[in-house]
N, C-alpha and C positions, 0 to 999 in steps of 0.2 A: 175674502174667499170664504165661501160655506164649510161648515167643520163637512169632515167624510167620516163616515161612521158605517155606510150601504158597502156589504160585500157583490164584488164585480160578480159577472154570472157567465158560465158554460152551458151554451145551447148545442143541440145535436141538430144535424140536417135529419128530415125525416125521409122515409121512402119515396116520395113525389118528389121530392128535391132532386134524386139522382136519375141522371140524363144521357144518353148515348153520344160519342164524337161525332159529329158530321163531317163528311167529306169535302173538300170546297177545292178551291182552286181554276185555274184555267189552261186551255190549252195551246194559247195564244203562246207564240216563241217571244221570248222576250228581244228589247230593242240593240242588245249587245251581241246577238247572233251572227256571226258576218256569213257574207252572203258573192256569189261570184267569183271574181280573180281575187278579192283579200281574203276568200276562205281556202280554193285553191291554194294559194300561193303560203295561208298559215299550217294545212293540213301536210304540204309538202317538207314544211320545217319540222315538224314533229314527226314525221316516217325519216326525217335524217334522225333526231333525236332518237328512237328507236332504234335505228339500226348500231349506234353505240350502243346501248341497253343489250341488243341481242349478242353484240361481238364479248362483250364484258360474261355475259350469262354462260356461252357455249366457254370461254375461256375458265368463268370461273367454274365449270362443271368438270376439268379436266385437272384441275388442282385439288390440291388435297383439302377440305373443306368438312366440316362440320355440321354448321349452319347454315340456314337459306342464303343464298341474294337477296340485297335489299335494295328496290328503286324506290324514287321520288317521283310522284307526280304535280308538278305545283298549277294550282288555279286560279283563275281570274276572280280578282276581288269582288268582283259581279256575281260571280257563278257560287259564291260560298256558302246561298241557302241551302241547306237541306233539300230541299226540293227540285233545284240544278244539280247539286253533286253528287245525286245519287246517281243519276247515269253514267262519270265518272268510277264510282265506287263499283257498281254492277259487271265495269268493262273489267278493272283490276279481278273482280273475285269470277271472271268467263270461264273456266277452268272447274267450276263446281269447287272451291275451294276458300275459306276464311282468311283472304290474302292478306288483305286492308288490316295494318297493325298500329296505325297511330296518324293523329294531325301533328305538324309543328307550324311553325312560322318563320316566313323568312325574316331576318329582321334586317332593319336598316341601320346608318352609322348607329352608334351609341349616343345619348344624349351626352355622357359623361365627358367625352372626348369635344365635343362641342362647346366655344364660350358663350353663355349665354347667363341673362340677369332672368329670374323667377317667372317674369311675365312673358317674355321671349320663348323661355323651355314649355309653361303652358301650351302657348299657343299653337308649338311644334310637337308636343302629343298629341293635341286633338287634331291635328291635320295629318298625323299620319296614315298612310293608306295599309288597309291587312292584307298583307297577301300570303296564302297559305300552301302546307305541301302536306304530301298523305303518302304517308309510311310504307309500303306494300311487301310484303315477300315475293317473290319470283321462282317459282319451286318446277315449273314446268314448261315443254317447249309447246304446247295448246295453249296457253296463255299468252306468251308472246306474238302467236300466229293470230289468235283473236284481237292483240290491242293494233298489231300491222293490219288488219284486215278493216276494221273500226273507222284506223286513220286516212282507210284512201277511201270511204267510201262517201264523199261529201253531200250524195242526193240525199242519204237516211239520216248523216249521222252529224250534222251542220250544227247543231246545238253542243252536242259531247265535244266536238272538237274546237267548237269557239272557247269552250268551260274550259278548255288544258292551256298554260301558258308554255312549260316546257316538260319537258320527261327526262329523267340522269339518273345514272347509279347512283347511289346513296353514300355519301365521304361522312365520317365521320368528324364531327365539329372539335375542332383541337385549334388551343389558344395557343400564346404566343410562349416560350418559355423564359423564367424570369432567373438570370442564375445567380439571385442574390433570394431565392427559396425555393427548396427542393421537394415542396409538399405540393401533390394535386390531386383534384377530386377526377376519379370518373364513373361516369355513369352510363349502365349498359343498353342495350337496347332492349324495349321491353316487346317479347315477342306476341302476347295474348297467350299463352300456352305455358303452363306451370312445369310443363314436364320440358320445355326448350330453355325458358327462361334459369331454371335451374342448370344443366345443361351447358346455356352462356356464361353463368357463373362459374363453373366448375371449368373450363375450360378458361376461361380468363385467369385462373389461380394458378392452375398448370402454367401457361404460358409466363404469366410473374416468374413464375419459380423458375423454369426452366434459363430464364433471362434472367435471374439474377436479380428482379424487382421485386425490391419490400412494401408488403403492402401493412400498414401499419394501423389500420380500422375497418371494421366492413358494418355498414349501419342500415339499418330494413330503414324505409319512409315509404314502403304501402304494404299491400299484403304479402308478396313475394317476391319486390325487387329491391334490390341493396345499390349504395352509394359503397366505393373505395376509395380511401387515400392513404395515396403510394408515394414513394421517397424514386424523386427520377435526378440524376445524377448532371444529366446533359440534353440538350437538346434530341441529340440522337435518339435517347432513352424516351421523351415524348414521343417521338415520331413511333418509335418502332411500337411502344404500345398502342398509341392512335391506327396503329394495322393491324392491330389482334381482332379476328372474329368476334362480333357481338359489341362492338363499342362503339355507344351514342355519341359521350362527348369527353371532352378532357380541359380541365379547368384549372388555375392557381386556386391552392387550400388556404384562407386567409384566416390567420387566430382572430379569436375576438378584441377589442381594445377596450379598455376602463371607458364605463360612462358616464354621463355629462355630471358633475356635481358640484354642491359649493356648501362650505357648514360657517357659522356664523352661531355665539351663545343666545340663549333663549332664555325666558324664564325659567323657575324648577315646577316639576307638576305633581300632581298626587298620584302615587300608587292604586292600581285597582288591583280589587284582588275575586277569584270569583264565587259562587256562594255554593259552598258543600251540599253535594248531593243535587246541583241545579245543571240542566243540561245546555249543550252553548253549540251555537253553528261553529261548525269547523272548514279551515279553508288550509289547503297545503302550499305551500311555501316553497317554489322553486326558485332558489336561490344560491348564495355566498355561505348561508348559516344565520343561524339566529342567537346572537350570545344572551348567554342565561342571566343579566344584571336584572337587580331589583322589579325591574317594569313588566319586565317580559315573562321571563322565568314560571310565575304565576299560570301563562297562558300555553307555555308551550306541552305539548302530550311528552310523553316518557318515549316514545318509539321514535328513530328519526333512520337517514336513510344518508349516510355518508361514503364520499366516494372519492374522498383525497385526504393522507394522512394530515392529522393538525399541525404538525406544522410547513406546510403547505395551502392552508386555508386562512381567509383574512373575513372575519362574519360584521365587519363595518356598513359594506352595503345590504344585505340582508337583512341585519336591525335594523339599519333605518326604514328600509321596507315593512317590516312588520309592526314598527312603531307606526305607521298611518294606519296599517290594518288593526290596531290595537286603541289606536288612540288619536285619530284625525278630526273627528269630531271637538275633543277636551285642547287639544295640543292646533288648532284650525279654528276655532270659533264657529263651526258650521255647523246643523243639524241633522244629520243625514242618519244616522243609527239607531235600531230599531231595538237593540238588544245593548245590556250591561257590558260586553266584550264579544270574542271568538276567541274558540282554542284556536291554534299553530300547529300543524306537523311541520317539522326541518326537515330539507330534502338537500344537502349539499350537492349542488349539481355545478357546479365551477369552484377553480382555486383561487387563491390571491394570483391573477393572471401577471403579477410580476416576478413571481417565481415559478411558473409555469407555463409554457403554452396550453394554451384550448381550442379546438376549433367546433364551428355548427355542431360537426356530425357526434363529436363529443356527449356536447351538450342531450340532445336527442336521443342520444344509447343513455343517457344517464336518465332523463326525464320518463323517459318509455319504460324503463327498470322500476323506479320509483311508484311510478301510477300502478305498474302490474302486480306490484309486491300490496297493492292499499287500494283499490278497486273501491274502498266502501267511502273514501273519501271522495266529493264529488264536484266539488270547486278547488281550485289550483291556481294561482297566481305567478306570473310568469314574469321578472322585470328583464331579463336578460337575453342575449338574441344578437346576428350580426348588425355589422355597419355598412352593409350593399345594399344597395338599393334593389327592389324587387324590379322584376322586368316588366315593361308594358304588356307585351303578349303571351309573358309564360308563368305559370305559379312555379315556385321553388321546391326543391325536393323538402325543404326543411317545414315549409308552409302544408306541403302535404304528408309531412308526415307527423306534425301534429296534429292533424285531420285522422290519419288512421290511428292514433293514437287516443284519441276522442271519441270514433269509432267502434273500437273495439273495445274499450273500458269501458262507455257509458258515465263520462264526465265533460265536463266543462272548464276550458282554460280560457282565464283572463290573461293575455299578451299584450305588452306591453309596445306602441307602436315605432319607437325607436327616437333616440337623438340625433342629431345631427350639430354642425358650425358652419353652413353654409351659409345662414343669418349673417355671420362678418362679410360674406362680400356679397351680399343684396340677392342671394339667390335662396333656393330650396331645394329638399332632395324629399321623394316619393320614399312611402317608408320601407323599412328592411325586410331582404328575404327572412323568412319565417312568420315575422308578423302578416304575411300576405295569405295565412291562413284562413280556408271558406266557416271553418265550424268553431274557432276561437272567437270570443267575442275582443277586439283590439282596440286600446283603450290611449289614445292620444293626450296632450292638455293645453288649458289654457292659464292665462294667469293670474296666481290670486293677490299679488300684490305690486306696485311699483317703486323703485328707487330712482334718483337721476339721471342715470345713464342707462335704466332698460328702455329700450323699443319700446313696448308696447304697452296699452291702458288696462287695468284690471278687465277681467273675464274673457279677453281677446287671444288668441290662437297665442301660445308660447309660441319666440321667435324659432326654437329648438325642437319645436315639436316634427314630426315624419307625417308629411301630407300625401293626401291619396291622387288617384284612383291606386286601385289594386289594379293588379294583371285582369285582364277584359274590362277594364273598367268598373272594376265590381266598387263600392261603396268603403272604402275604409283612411281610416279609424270608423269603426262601427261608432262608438264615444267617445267623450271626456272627462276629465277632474281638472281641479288644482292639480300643476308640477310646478309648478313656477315662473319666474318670468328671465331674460337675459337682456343684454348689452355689449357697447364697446365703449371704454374707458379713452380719454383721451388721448393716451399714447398707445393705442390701436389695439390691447388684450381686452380679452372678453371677461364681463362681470355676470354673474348669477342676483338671483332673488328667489329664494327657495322656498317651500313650504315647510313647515314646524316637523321635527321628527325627532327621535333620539338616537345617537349612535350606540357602537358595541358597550361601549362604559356603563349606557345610561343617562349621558351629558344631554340635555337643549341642545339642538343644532337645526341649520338651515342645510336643503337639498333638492336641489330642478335636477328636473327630467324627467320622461314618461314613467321611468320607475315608480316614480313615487304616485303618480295620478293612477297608474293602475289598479292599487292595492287599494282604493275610493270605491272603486266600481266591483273590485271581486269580494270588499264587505258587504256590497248589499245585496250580491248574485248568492252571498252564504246565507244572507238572513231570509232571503227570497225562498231558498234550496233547505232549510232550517221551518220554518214558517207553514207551507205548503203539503199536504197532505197526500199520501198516494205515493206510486214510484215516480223517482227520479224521470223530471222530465226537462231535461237542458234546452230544448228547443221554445218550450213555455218561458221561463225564466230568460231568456233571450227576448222573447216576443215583451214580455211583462216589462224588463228596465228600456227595449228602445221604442216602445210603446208611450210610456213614459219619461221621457228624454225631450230637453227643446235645447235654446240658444238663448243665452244672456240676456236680457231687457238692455233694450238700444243699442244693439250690438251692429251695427249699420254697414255690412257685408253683401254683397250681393250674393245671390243666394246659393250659385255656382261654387262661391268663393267658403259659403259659408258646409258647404257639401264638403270639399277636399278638405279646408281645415279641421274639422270639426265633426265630420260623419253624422249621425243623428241628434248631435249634441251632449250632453249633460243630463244624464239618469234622475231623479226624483228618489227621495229613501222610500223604505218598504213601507213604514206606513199611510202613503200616499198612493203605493203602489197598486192595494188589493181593496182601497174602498174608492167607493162612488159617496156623491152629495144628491141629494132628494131632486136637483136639478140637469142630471146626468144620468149615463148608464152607459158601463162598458159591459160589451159580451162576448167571448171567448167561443171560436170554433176551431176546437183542435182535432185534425181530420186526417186521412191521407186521400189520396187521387191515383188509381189508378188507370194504365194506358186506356182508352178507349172509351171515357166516362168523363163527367162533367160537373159538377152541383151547380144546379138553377132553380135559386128560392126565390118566387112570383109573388110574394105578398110578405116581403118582412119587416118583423113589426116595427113600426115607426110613430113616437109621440104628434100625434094631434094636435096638442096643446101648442104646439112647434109654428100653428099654422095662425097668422098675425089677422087684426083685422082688415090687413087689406087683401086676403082672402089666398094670400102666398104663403111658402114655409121661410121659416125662420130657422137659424141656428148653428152650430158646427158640428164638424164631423173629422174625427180621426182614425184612420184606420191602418193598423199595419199589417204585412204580410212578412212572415218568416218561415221559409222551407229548410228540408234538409236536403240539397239537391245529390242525387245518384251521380260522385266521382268516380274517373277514369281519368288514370296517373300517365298514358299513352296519349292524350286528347288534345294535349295542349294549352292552345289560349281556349279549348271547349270542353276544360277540367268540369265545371260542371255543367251536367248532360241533361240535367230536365230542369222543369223551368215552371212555378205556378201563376199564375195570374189573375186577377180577382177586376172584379166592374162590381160598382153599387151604383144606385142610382135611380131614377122615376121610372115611370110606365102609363100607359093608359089603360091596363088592365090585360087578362091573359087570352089567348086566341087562340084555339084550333089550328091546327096543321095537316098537310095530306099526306101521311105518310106513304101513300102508294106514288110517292115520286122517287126518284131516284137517291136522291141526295138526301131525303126527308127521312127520319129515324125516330121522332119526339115527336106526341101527337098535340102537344101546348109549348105554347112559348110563349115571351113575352111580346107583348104590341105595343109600336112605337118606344120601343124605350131610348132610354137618353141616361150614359155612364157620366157621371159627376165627378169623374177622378181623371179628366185631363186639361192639364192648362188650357186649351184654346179656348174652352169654356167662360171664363174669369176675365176682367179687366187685366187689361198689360202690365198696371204698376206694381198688382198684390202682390209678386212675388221676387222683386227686385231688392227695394229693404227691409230688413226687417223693421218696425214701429215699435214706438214704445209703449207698449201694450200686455197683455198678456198672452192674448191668442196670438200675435206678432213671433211668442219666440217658440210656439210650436208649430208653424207656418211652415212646411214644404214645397218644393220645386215639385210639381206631378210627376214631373218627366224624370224624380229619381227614380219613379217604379218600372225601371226598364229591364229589357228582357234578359233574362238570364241571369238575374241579378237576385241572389237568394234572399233578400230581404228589402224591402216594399214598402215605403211610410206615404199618407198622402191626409193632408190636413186642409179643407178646406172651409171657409167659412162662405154659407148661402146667400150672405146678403152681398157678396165680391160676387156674384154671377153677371155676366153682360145681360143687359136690358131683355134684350132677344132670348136668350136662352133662360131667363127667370120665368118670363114670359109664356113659355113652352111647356117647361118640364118641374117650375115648383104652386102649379097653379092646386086647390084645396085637394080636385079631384084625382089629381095623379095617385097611383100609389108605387112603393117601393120594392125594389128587387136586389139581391144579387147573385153574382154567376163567377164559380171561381173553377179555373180552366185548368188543363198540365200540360206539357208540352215537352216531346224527347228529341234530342240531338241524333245525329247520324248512327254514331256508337250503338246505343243502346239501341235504335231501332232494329240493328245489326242483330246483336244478342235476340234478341225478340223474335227475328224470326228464323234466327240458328237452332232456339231453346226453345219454344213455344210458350217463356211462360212473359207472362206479363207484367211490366216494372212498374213500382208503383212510387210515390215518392209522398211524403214527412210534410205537414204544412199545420200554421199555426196562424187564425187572423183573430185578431184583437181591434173590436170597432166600439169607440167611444162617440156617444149623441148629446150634447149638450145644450142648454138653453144661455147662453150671456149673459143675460138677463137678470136670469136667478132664479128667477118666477113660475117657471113651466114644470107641473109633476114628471118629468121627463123617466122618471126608473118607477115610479107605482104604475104609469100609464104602457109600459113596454112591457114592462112584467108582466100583464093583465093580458096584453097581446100576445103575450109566449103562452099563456094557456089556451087562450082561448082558438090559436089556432094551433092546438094541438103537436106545440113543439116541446121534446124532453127537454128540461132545465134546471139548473140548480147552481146555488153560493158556492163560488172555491169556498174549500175546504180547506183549513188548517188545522195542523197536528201542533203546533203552541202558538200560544198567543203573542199576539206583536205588541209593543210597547206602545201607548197613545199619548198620545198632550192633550189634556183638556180643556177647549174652549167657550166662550162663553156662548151659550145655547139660545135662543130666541128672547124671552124677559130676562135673562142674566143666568138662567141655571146652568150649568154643566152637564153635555150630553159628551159620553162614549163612544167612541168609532167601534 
């Protein structure tokens, strides 16, 4: 490998870049329209459906009430585009009113309750079909009369009425009660309306009280809706709360349990200690505690943030956690660290959970407390978190409310993606609500070593590790580390194989589980956040480690497999992070997109030298996209509501357009062009195994950059093109473009044209060009090209220096990164 010594670079789109939305679409009814006696016969079933809805409304207008009615509308899996359901959405809000209060989904059995082996459960998440409901208030009798009138009329309204599957009051979702625990969560309905939603709350506490229900937590996870859990006695006491005005759902409150671990002695290691008056990345420590022995103590700050008397707290797990953040590198044999250490803030955010219970919401009031009190601290390391598995269709109050948490501070949590012991009986479990957080970067593992009785070969997905998708199928574990490896023992208990740490003492010890692979990856998010010059920008520092992230050499995964275990892969340290080699060049477009706009760059600059003698381009190309999508905690499985999307790729240069057409708004566009960033393009094998190679373990599936999915990797290498498409589009004379798009969900198109203003959304793309070779000036010759075609440019910037290893430079001398 070539030393990197070349600081990466930040280009700006120039004013020709930016480009108006065009309109598209067609007017063609789609083929699920029904048509005749089965529309007849469907639109007959929904005017019964409604006339329960009206008998419910006029009844519930005559009782003593509050709050609005809330109906359901559910839709055909067919109909869920944006662009079918708004006629739907249009009919609820007929009334001149912002009725439309939230998506959910209906869901099907549980997987949990189902037997099924790892490969079985696969298979029955991807084949399950979505089908969705939409929230509405019902505040008037014009509203009703408009959705009655809608449903008989089938010569206009043949499409809105194929789109509805049924219409019902709205019950509140209330679980089973367990009377061997008297703790449940619930959570209220969130109305869009600060001044109702407050309101719901208030009137929820009243009714507690008035009945005699203790409510024994109340915990914000958005801007202004709370989670309660309450102490309910008896089934009766669910029910009657499950009828209080305003209540979405009702759930068992389950404590956290002790996570996976196993200690075993170690060597003894040297003390670091750090150097007076030297400044050190700092990363906060949500945790158990961090006990002040020998090792540690050096690194921890004087300020800390505790929230359970001592004796009540057990700081075993928490050192060990901070012994990887402290010392993974010395105590691991691996290279990854860029700096001498990092300080520690202590943030006691759990007890020794054997002499106390804890639950989520706990946890959450405590971490939310913590962050707000230290605002200047900007990475946070998270090993703790429940044992449920997140849902396929819906994000967790607790996943979104480290989001608003993230949000509103202006920092970065590394989360930890959870353990599990599913591995003993041949299955897996998707990882835990709260790690199913959009703006935590969550950090899964794999394993760095083997014994006789582990499962699995070094580097390979821990058998223990919490596999993805997230809710909507979004991408997570975003990464991984070392946590270790597991087993079963002959007479059927499970064995560990940990990675190197030190306990509360001080002592060598062994410890698996995500815990400890977390605190891997939020060392180098601090040294990244340390390093980097300018304000705090979390979203970069995201782009930058899964930018730089692959999968094991010879890790022979199909590549599907290698997505859910494994997310992006394995981060690179920081000083690989922020240079380039004379043979490469990464560039950095950190942008935002607003609704109605576009970037379409028609000539970007692309190395020449790339272009082989047989008159084709050569090379690879990596490029990732990381947004910050516009949530809504109301939305569902469409928590997040915008969506970017990026094309690179050839051209045959730029072409005139008529803007006196209708649809035409942009007077140049690209001609003939051809996006490089979708499988079909590529031979069928490339992306199957990975090879034992190097571009092999940065190799992606294209099709992870799917929609709605805030984070975007696509790795392709030019000389994997089909014959046909090389052919086409990497001939000398092509030249290179690209176009990165936004796109908004129902919700917010809503907002948009309730509020006039327009939403805009966070986006970060990181495109590295490289030659294989070695040989190609690939960063003097692009650089040249950023001037010459008049684009702003310039070296990140660092505010201290990163630590280098010097390699031997061309005739033997020693060059500097």
């Amino acid at each position: 490998m070539k030393d990197k010594y070349l600081p990466i670079k930040f280009f700006e789109k120039r004013v020709v870049d930016e480009q108006l939305t065009e309109p598209g679409g067609s007017n063609k009814p789609p083929k699920w329209v029904l048509q005749g006696n089965d529309l007849t016969q469907h639109a007959s079933g929904l005017s019964a459906d409604m006339n329960k809805v009206t008998e419910e409304y006029y009844s519930y207008q005559r009782e003593d009430h509050t709050l609005p009615m809330i109906m359901t509308t559910t839709i055909l899996d067919k109909a869920i585009a944006k662009s079918h359901r708004g006629e739907v959405v249009d009919l609820l809000n007929s009334d001149k009113q912002a009725n439309v209060i939230g998506l959910e989904t209906v869901r099907p059995a549980e997987t949990e309750s189902l037997s099924m082996n790892a490969e079985e459960k696969k298979h029955y998440e991807e084949d399950l079909v979505e089908t969705r409901r939409i929230l509405s208030v019902v505040a008037s009798a014009e509203l009703i009369s408009n959705i009655r009138k809608a449903l008989q009329d089938t010569n206009n309204s043949a499409k809105l009425i194929s789109s509805i599957t049924k219409i019902a009051p709205f019950r509140a979702e209330v679980g089973s009660y367990n009377p061997n625990n008297i703790k449940y969560r619930v959570r209220l309905i969130d109305y869009q309306d600060s001044n109702r939603n407050a309101l719901a709350q208030q009137l929820f506490k009243n009714k507690c009280h008035d009945n005699g229900i203790t409510i024994e937590r109340e915990t914000r996870y958005s801007k202004d809706m709370m989670l309660y859990r309450v102490s309910l006695d008896s089934l009766a006491e669910l029910e009657k709360v499950g009828s209080f005005e305003g209540v979405y759902s009702i759930e068992e409150a389950v404590p956290l349990r002790a996570d996976l671990d196993s200690l075993d002695d170690q060597e003894t290691l040297t003390v670091k200690m750090p150097e007076e008056g030297k400044k050190y990345p700092v990363v906060g420590v949500l945790d158990s505690g961090i006990a002040k022995n020998k090792y540690l103590k050096p690194w921890i700050l004087d300020d800390s943030e505790e929230y359970y008397e001592p004796y009540l707290q057990d700081k075993n797990h928490g050192s060990m956690v901070a012994s990887v953040l402290e010392y993974s590198d010395e105590m691991n044999g691996t290279d990854f660290d860029a700096d001498d250490g990092v300080k520690m803030f202590e943030s006691i955010v759990i007890p020794d959970i054997r002499k106390a219970a804890v639950y989520p919401e706990d946890v959450i009031d405590n971490v939310r407390d913590t962050i707000e009190r230290h605002k200047e601290i900007k990475i946070w390391t998270m090993s703790v978190g429940t044992n449920e598995e997140c849902a396929l269709d819906e994000f967790s109050e607790y996943g979104m409310a480290l989001d608003n948490i993230a949000d509103e501070n202006d920092v970065l949590i590394i989360k930890s993606a959870g353990n599990t012991k599913a591995f003993m009986h041949s299955s897996n479990e998707r990882i835990a609500k709260m790690a199913d957080s959009v703006r935590s970067l969550v950090v899964g593992s794999i394993a760095n070593g083997k014994e006789k009785y582990d499962f699995v070969d070094i580097d390979r997905p821990s058998p223990f590790t919490r596999i993805g998708p997230g809710p909507a199928h979004i991408i997570k574990p975003d990464l991984v580390a070392y946590g270790g490896n597991a087993g079963k023992l002959p007479n059927g208990k499970m064995t560990t194989t940990g990675v190197n740490v030190l306990d509360e003492h001080g002592l060598p010890s062994e410890a698996a589980g995500t815990s400890f692979s977390t605190p891997w990856v939020a060392r180098i998010a601090s040294e990244l956040e340390f390093s980097l010059d300018g304000d705090f920008d979390p979203l970069l520092i995201k782009a930058l480690m899964i930018h730089n992230a692959g999968y094991p050499a010879g890790e022979h995964m199909s590549m599907e497999d290698k997505k859910r275990f494994m997310g992006f892969g394995m981060p690179q340290g920081t000083r690989d992070i922020l240079y380039n080699s004379e043979n490469e060049i990464t560039l950095i477009l950190r942008d935002k997109l607003q609704k109605g706009t576009f970037i379409d760059i028609l000539d970007f600059p692309f190395a020449e030298s790339l272009i082989g003698e047989d008159g084709y381009y050569h090379g690879q190309i990596i490029l990732t996209l990381v947004s910050a999508p516009i949530l809504r905690t109301a939305e569902g499985p469409e928590y997040c509501q915008s969506n970017i999307n990026v094309s690179f790729g050839t051209m045959d240069g730029i072409k005139s357009r008529d803007t006196t057409k209708r649809n035409v708004r942009n007077p140049y566009g690209a001609d003939n062009a051809e996006n490089l960033l979708k499988d079909a393009l590529f031979k069928s094998n490339v992306f199957n195994i990975l090879e034992d190679n190097e571009f092999g373990q940065e190799r992606t599936l294209l099709k992870l950059g799917s929609k709605y999915h805030p984070i975007k990797k696509y790795a392709i290498d030019l000389d994997e093109l089909k014959p046909a498409i090389r052919e086409k589009a990497l001939g000398r004379d092509r030249r290179w473009y690209m176009k990165v798009e936004a796109l908004f969900r129902d919700a917010v198109e809503r907002e948009t044209r309730s509020t006039g203003v327009s939403p805009e959304t966070d986006f970060c793309i990181l495109l590295t060009v490289k030659d294989p070779s070695g040989n190609a000036p690939v960063y003097n010759e692009v650089t040249q090209q950023l001037e010459a075609k008049n684009f702003i440019y310039s070296n990140i910037q660092l505010k201290n220096e990163v630590r280098v290893h010097l390699h031997p430079h061309g005739n033997g001398d020693y060059k500097e990164k």
